[in-house]
C-alpha positions, 0 to 999 in steps of 0.5 A, spaced: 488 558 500 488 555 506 492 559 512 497 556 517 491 559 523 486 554 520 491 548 519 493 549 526 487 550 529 484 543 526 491 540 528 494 538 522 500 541 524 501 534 530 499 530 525 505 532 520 509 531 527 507 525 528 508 523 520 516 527 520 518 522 526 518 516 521 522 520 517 531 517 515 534 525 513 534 532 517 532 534 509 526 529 509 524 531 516 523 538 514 519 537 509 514 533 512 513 538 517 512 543 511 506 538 507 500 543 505 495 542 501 496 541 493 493 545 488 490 540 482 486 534 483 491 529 478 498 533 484 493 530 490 492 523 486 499 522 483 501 522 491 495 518 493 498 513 488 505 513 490 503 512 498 498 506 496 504 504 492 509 504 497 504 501 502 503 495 498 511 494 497 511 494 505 504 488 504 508 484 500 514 484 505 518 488 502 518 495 504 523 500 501 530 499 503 530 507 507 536 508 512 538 514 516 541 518 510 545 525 511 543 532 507 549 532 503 545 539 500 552 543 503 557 539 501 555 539 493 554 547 493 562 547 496 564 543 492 561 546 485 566 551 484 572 550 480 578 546 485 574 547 490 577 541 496 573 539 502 575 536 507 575 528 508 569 529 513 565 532 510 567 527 504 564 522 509 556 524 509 556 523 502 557 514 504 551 513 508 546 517 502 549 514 496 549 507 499 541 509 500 540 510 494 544 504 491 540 500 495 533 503 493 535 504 486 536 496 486 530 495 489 526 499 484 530 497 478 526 490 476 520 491 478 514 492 474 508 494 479 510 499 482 510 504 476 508 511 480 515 509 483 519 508 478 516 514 474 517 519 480 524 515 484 527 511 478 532 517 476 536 514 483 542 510 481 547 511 487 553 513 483 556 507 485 563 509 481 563 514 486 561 509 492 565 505 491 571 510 491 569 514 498 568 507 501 575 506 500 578 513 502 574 515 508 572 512 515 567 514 519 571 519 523 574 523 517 580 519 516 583 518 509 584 510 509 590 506 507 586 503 501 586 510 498 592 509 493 597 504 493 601 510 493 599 512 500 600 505 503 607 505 501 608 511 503 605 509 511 608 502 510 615 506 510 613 511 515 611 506 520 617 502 519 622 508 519 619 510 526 620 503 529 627 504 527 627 512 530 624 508 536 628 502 538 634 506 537 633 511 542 631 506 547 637 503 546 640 509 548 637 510 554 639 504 556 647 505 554 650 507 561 655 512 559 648 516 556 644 514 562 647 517 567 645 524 563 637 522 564 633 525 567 628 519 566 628 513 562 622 514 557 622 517 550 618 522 548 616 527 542 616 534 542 614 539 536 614 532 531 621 530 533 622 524 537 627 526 543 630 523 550 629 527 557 636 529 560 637 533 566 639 541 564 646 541 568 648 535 563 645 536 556 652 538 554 654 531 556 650 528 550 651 530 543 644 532 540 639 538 539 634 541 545 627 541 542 624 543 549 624 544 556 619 542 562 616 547 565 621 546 572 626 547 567 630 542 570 630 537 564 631 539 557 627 534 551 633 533 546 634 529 539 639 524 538 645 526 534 645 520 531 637 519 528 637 527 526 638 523 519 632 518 521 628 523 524 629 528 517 627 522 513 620 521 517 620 528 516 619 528 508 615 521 509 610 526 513 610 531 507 608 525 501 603 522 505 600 529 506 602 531 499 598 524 496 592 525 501 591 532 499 591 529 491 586 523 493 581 528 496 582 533 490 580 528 484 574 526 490 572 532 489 573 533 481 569 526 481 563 530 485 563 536 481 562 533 475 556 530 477 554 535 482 548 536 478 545 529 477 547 527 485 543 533 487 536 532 483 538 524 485 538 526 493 532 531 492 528 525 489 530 521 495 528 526 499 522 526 496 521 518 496 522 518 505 517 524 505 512 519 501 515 513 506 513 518 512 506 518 509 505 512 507 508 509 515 503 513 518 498 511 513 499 503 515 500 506 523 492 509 522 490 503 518 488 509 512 484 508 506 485 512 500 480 517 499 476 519 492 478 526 491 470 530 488 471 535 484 464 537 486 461 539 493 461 532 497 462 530 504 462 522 505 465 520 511 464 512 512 467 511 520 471 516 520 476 516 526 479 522 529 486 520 527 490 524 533 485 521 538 487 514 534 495 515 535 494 516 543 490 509 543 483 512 544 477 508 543 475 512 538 467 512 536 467 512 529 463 517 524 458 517 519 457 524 515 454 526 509 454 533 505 451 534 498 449 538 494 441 538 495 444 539 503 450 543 504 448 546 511 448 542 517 447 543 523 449 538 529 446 539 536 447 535 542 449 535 549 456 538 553 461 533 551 457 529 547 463 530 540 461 536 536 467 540 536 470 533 535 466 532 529 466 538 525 474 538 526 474 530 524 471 533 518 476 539 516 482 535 518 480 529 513 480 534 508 485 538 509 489 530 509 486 528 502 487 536 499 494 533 501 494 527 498 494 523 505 490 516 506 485 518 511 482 513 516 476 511 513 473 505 510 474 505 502 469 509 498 470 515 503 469 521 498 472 529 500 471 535 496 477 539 493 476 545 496 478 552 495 479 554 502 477 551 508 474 557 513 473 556 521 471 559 527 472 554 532 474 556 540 474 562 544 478 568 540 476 573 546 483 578 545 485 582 551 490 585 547 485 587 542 479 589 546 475 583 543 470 579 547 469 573 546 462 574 541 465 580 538 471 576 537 466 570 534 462 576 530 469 579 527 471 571 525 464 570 521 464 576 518 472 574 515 469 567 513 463 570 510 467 575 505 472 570 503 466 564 503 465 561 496 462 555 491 469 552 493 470 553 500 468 548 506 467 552 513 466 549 520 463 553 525 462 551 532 458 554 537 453 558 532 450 563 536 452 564 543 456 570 546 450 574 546 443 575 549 439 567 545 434 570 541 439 575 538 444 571 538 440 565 534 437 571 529 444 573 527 446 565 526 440 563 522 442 569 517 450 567 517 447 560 516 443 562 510 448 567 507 453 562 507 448 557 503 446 562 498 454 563 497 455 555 495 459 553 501 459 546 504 458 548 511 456 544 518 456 547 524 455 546 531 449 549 536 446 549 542 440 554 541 433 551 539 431 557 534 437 555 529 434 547 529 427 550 528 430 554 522 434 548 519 428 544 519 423 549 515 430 551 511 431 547 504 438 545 502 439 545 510 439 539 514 439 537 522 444 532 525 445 530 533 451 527 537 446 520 541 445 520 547 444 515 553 438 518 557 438 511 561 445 512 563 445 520 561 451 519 557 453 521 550 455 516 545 459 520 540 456 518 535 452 523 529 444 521 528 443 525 521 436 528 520 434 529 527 437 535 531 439 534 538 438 536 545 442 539 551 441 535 556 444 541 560 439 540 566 440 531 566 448 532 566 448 537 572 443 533 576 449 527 575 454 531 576 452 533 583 447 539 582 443 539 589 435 536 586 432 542 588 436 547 584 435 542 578 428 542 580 427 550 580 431 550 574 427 546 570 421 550 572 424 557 569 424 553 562 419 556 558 412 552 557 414 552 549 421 550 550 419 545 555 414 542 549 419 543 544 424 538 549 419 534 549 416 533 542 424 532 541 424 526 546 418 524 542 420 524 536 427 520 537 423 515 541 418 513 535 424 513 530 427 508 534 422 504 536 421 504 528 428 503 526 427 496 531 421 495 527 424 496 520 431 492 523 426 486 525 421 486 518 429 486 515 431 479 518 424 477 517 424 477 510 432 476 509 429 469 513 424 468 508 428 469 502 433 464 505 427 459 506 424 460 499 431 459 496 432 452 500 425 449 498 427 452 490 433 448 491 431 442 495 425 441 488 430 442 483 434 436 487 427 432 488 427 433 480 432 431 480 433 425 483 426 423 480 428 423 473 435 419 475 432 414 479 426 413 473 431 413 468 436 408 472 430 404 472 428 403 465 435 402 463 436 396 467 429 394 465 432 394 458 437 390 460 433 385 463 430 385 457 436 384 453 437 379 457 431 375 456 431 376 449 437 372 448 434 366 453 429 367 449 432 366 441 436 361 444 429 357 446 427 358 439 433 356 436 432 349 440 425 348 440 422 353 434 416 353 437 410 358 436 410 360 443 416 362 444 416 366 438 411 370 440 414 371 447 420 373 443 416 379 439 413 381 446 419 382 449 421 386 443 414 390 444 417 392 451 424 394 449 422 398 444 416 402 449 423 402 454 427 405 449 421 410 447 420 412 454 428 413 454 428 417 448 422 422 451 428 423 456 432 425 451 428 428 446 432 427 439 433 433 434 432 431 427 435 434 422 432 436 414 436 431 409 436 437 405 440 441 409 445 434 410 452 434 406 459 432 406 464 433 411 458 434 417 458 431 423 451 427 425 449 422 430 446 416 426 441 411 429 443 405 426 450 406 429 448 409 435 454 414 435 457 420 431 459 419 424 462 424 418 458 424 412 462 422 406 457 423 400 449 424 399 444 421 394 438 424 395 434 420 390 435 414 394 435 418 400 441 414 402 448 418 404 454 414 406 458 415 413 464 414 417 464 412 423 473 409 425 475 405 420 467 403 418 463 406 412 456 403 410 449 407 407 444 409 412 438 413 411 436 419 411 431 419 416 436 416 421 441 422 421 439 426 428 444 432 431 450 430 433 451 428 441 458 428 441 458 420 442 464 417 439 464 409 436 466 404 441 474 403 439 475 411 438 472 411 445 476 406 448 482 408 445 481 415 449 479 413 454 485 410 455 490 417 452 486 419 458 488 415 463 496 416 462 495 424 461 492 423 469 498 419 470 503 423 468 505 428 473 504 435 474 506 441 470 513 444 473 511 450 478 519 452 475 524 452 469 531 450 470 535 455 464 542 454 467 547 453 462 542 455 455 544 460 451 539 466 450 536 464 443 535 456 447 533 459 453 527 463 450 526 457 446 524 453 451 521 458 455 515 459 451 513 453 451 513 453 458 509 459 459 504 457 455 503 450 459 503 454 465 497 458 463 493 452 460 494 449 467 492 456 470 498 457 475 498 464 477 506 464 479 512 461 476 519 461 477 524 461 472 532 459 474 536 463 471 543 464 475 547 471 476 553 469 471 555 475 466 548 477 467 546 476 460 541 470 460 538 474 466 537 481 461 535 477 455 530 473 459 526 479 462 527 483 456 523 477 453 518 477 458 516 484 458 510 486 454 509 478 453 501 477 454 501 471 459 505 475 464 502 480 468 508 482 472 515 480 474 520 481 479 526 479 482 526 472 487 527 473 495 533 470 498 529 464 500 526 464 492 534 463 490 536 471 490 537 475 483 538 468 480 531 468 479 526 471 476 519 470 479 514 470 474 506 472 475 501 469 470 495 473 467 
């Protein structure tokens, strides 16, 4: 369990103000206020997924469609009592959250990658037979609409008619001259519901009517007309059923939301839930988080981790690297004043408290955090004037607390371990605080500035040293964390550089201890050969990347000279063959016309050159002979004699004959000149392939979309299989299918089609410049 102090004290709580300003409801609001840590693993996970998923929606451009919703949580719990009646404004908070719903739950309703989503929030429906109708009865201002029954417009229809009578009538009268020299004045006016006329007090018998009302002068008296009583009362009884038909619309509103009182009020609690995770997912995108890997095992693995209070305030934030594991689970870090250590240890502690709430952190992906128990701190001055504490006995009393609650699964952070107290002591009592806790289990990592804990850490196993670098050149920190080496105070550099007079810098530095200033000194030593080797081992790295980098160039460039050898060879004995073609065709024409002895013999040397060109053209390609044996029918083998492939119609093995196809040709070849097949197909089969080829390259490209307007559900699957499968041959990784709105059962019949179909990975409805919900958008696997 980890106490609101601890939360607090990592400033968690300013990172749950931040997150709750992005949220839409004062329901949602609280809530994200009141995120603590989850207790399982697979809660921390779940929540993990569902931001990723909302995040990756508001990638894609579509985030959800969250607007400023009421907490209609009053308003379901007074209507749920049987002929329970609110009133129409409170009926009005119900709009917004409906409508906020409607809007969500059409979002999610076709989507098939967001399945967390749909598990945790598809319960959202908006209740649109109940929308529909409060839209219509009450405005913004809580006002019932004439739209709320033909009933109650008729009624105001007549009302407002009936009053323009009432009102014309009595500035005629006002304007008669035996009645006007009455008047006190010449307007018209109401008082207690009635319309009257102002007449003087003195003459108010001179005009026929009834006194509703004196001025305060008490000169005038406020009278109705004799002659629009009848009127008036007729306004009276509209009055009367307009309130009559209000209070009935109201009524039947009400009964409507108390029937689904149960199912709207786990609906809007699943949209609270939903704006929560939105809030998450916002600060999230605002950090540029990465989700973390939750470790049931005692493991700290921070990749350049941002301190996410320092990021939201625009600081150039320096980021950490920190590693704890179960062969070092002590760490103590050293360093200067300001050098970052308070800052490193709390960056820890607060990105495990946000993965232990299921919250992105902002670090690189593969950051692992451990799900712990508890996380214990000690960090700042607990020095209580109320409690009579000092500031080391505040400390002393803290890690005594942590000591006793400290187990296997708890992280603690301790900062300025040892101080408050005389040095020696203080670093005694730390060391041995330093080894309970390890001897407990507990991730630990701590900051200090007293040597004698380095030296401890260094000989202790299980422990490790870190420091916070600094720029001796400059005398500045750098704020980053060098793990496996401690640090130094630097205390006297940074006092010289902050205006302390050299000569008090000087005597200071000769009151250090000889041991101590030997210690500073092997430190600087240390730390100089270790980067004087990191340079070394970053050099010898390039150096060895620059020869793998050479030695595969010079493989790759002997490869292509081979390569080029055997082409440029092969090239040149083919044109020899040709030539020699060439030449034995001159020279048979010779011996046709001269049929000399000569010529013959040239003749029988240029076929000694072909045939010692084909073999140097076969010791290229090396054939592979087949057993005359293992030869039967139906086999596919190249044969010599033809110089392509053919199918092997019958065998005489006697003969050592088989008879072969090859197109529409049969002959007997012998056995010995069947060879291994070589894919080469006869001269006109070629030819004829060579031209389907040609017309497949000239036919246009595959449609990206499918146009089913029209079709019925049974033709339109039937045309879209076939489409599905061209597009996966053609490997396109989106397609569109045109399907139209209409009744909207073409659209069910094809998604319905679609899901489960194993070319399709997933789909979703079209945007509006993709053609809106007329259109299915369809990825392929």
């Amino acid at each position: 369990m980890i106490d609101k102090d601890t939360l607090k004290r990592l400033e968690f709580d300013k990172i749950l103000e931040t997150a709750a300003t992005f949220a839409h409801c004062e329901a949602s609001h609280e809530g994200a206020l009141a995120i603590a840590p989850l207790q399982s693993r697979q809660e921390m996970e779940l929540r993990l997924g569902l931001v990723d998923e909302i995040r990756k929606l508001t990638r894609l451009g579509i985030a959800l469609k969250l607007a400023p919703f009421e907490d209609i949580t009053p308003q379901v719990k007074a209507v749920r009592p049987k002929g329970a009646v609110i009133a129409p404004i409170a009926l009005q908070r119900f709009i917004p959250t409906l409508r906020v719903m409607a809007a969500v739950a059409s979002q999610l309703s076709f989507r098939s990658d967001v399945p967390l989503l749909l598990a945790e929030a598809g319960c959202i429906t908006g209740f649109p037979d109940l929308l529909n109708p409060l839209e219509h009865t009450v405005n913004e201002e809580g006002e019932i609409l004439d739209t709320a029954s033909r009933l109650l417009a008729d009624i105001r229809g007549r009302k407002k008619g009936l009053t323009a009578r009432i009102k014309k009538r009595l500035e005629e009268i006002v304007r008669e001259r035996h009645t006007a020299i009455f008047l006190q004045d010449d307007f018209i006016t109401q008082r207690s519901g009635r319309w009257v006329i102002p007449v003087r007090m003195d003459s108010k018998g001179m005009v026929p009517g009834v006194v509703h009302d004196v001025s305060n002068s008490g000169e005038t008296a406020f009278m109705e007309p004799l002659e629009i009583i009848g009127l008036a009362n007729e306004l009276e009884n509209l009055v009367a059923d307009e309130r009559a038909e209000e209070i009935r619309i109201v009524r039947q509103i009400c009964d409507w939301i108390r029937e689904d009182a149960e199912a709207i009020q786990q609906q809007f609690e699943a949209l609270v839930d939903l704006d929560i995770r939105n809030c998450i997912a916002t600060l999230s995108d605002r950090l540029k988080s990465e989700t973390p890997v939750i470790a049931d095992t005692p493991t700290i693995l921070l990749k350049a981790a941002r301190h996410p209070i320092l990021t939201l305030m625009g600081k150039d934030v320096v980021p950490l690297d920190l590693e704890l594991a179960a062969e070092n689970r002590v760490m103590v870090v050293t360093g200067p004043n300001t050098g970052g250590k308070t800052i490193a240890i709390k960056n820890a502690g607060l990105l495990s408290v946000m993965a232990l709430c299921g919250m992105p952190v902002p670090a690189l992906s593969g950051t692992i955090l451990p799900k712990v128990e508890s996380i214990l701190v000690d960090i700042g001055d607990e020095q209580s004037i109320e409690e009579s504490l000092s500031t080391f006995s505040a400390h002393i009393s803290k890690i005594s607390s942590i000591i006793e609650h400290a187990d296997r699964g708890a992280l603690v952070l301790l900062d300025e371990l040892g101080t408050g107290t005389e040095p020696g002591q203080g670093a005694a009592i730390a060391c041995a605080v330093l080894k309970e806790l390890q001897n407990k289990g507990a991730l630990v990592v701590a900051t200090t500035h007293l040597t004698e804990i380095i030296g401890f850490v260094q000989r202790e196993a299980g422990m490790v040293n870190a420091a916070m670098a600094f720029d001796r050149q400059k005398l500045a920190p750098l704020y980053r964390l060098v793990v496996g080496e401690p640090g130094e105070s630097h205390a006297l550099e940074i006092a010289s550089r902050y205006g302390l007079p050299d000569r008090v810098v000087s005597f200071a530095r000769s009151m250090i201890g000889t041991m101590e200033a030997d210690f500073h000194a092997l430190l600087r030593d240390l730390k100089e050969k270790r980067e004087q080797l990191d340079r070394t081992l970053t050099e010898l790295a390039e150096r060895e990347e620059t020869l793998v980098r050479a030695e595969r160039n010079l493989v790759d460039r002997r490869d292509e000279a081979a390569a080029l050898v055997r082409d440029a060879r092969e090239k040149g004995l083919l044109e020899a063959q040709q030539i020699i073609a060439k030449a034995r065709r001159e020279v048979a024409t010779m011996l046709d016309e001269a049929k000399r002895e000569k010529a013959r013999e040239a003749k029988e040397k240029l076929d000694q050159a072909a045939r010692e060109v084909e073999s140097a053209l076969d010791g290229l390609h090396p054939e592979e002979n087949v057993d005359p044996d293992q030869v039967a029918a139906g086999d596919v083998l190249f044969v010599k004699p033809l110089n392509c492939d053919a199918t092997i119609l019958s065998v005489d093995r006697r003969a050592g004959r088989a008879r072969v196809r090859a197109g529409s040709m049969e002959l007997d070849v012998a056995l010995i000149s069947l060879l291994k097949p070589k894919g080469k197909e006869p001269k006109k089969v070629r030819k004829q392939r060579a031209k389907q080829q040609e017309a497949e390259a000239a036919a246009q490209e595959p449609a990206s979309s499918i146009n089913l307007l029209g079709m019925r559900v049974e033709e339109a699957i039937g045309a879209l299989e076939p489409f599905l499968n061209h597009a996966s041959l053609e490997r396109m990784s989106e397609v569109r299918v045109v399907h139209g709105k209409g009744t909207g059962a073409l659209m069910k019949g094809v998604r319905s089609y679609l899901t489960g179909h194993p070319l399709v990975a997933e789909f979703r409805t079209g945007e509006r410049f993709e053609g809106g919900d007329g259109v299915t958008v369809v990825t392929l696997r």
